[in-house]
C-alpha positions, 0 to 999 in steps of 0.5 A: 504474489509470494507468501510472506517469509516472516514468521507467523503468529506475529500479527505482521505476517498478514500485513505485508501480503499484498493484495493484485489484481492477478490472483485468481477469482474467488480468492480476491474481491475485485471491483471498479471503484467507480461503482461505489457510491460516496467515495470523494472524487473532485478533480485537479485538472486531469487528476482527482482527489481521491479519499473513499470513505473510512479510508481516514486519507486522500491521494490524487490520481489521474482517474479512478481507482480498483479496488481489491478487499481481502480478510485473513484470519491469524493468530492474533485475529482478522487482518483486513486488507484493503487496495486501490490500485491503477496504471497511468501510462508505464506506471502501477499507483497504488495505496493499500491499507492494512488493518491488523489486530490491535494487539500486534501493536500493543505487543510489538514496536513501531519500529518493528512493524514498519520494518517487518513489513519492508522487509516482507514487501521485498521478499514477497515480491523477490526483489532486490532491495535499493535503499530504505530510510526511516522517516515521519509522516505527519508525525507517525513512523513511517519507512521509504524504500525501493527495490529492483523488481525481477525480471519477467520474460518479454518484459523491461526492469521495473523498480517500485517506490514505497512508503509505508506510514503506521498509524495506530493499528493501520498500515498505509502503503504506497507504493509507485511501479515503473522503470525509474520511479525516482524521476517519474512525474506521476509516481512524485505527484502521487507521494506528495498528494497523500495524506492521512487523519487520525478518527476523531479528527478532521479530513 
């Protein structure tokens, strides 16, 4: 995973570095979400709701997820950083939750932060973007966007779906990898399955 170009001591920076599977033992946390006790899993079919605890929002997805933890320290404090993440025929699913300090948020709009963290998705990755629009979720500011990932050697295009919905001082990121994710049918079910609540409220 690339490192962010978006400048530092923003707060931001920390928030669109995104944990995979790929990095190197020791640097990232990995473990089988089926190894955590009390996460809700109740099936629809061959797919699952799936809402661990703390995470405040539920997904459906055809199995059960890995997840991947990191905590970054930056300038404006502890980012945690959170993924759960699988791969459902030539598709990746993933949401991941970015927990950053709360006074990124007081001293930067919403505005700002979602689109800090499109822009520092796209570029962590190379990629080109191919559209993005601003829209609500649940009534909090939220970004859809996809983009054209590089192409590896021996390995067909892929373009990824994503979403990110801010909710207080938490970055939801979904996010869909497969060769056309505009017509994929898991990649659409699992947007639509997600949804989110606010502490203090009911699931």
């Amino acid at each position: 995973m690339r490192s962010s170009r978006i400048s530092s001591g923003t707060g931001i920076e920390p928030a669109v570095k995104r944990a995979r599977p790929r990095r190197a033992p020791g640097v990232w946390v990995v473990l089988a979400a089926a190894a955590l006790g009390a996460v809700a899993a109740h099936a629809i079919g061959d797919w699952s709701v799936f809402s661990p605890p703390e995470g405040h929002f539920r997904v459906e997805l055809p199995g059960l997820p890995e997840l991947v933890t990191k905590a970054r320290l930056t300038p404006l404090g502890e980012v945690h950083e959170t993924r759960y993440w699988l791969r459902t025929g030539d598709a990746e699913l993933a949401v991941e939750m970015h927990d950053m300090p709360s006074v990124a948020t007081a001293v930067l709009s919403d505005e700002l932060i979602l689109d800090r963290a499109l822009e520092g998705v796209i570029e962590n990755e190379g990629g080109t973007r191919i559209d993005a629009r601003a829209l609500t979720v649940q009534g909090a500011p939220a970004r859809e966007f996809s983009y054209r990932l590089p192409v590896r050697p021996g390995e067909p295009e892929r373009i990824e779906r994503a979403l990110s919905v801010l909710v207080g001082a938490r970055l939801y990121l979904l996010t869909g990898i497969t060769a056309d994710p505009a017509t994929n049918p898991d990649v659409a079910r699992f947007f639509a399955s997600f949804q989110f609540w606010r502490n203090g409220e009911d699931p």
